[in-house]
C-alpha positions in Angstrom: -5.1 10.6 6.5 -7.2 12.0 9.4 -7.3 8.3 11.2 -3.3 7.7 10.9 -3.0 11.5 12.3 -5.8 11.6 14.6 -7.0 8.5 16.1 -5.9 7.4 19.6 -5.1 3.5 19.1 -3.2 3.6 15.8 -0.3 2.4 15.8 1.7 3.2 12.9 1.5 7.5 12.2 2.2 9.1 8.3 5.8 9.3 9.3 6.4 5.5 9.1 5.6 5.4 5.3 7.4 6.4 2.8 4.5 6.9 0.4 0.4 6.9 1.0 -1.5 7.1 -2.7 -5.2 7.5 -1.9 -5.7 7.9 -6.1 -8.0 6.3 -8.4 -4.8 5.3 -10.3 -4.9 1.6 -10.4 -3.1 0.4 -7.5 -1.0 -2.2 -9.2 0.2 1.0 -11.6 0.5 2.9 -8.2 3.1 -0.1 -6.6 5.1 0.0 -9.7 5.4 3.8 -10.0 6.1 3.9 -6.5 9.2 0.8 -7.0 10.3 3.2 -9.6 10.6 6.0 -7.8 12.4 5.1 -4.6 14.7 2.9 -6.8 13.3 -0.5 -4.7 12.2 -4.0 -5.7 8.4 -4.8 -5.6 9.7 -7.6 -3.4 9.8 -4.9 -0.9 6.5 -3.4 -1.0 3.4 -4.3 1.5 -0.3 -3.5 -0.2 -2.7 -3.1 2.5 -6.2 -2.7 1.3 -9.6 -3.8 3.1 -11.3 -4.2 0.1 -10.7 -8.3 -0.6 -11.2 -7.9 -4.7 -8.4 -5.5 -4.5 -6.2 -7.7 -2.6 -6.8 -10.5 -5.1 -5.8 -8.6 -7.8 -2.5 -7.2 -6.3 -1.6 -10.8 -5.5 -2.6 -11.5 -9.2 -1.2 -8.8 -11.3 2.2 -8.6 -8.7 2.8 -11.4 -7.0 6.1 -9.8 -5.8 4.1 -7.7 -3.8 3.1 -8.7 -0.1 -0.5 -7.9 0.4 -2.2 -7.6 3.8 -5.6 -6.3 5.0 -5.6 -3.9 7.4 -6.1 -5.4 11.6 
């Protein structure tokens, strides 16, 4: 949280999303609860993780999801 508030060449700020769930919940639970909530499709949800495993399995487990590693 301190890089999207602080640091001088990012781009997007906390504002811009409408959730940020640093947990140790699983994240494809995370994407599902977070569809849930804000009564959207999964087909409108971006999963950006550097970690490649991770991204592998979002792709896996949610296909619906578009995944992304962070620039």
């Amino acid at each position: 949280m301190q890089v999207l508030r602080e640091h001088h060449s990012m781009v997007l700020r906390e504002e811009h999303f409408a959730a940020i769930w640093p947990t140790g919940t699983p994240s494809r639970q995370n994407m599902q609860i977070l569809a849930e909530q804000i009564n959207i499709g999964l087909d409108s949800l971006v999963f950006v993780d550097d970690n490649p495993v991770e991204r592998q399995l979002m792709r896996q487990m949610l296909p619906q999801v578009e995944v992304s590693r962070p620039a």
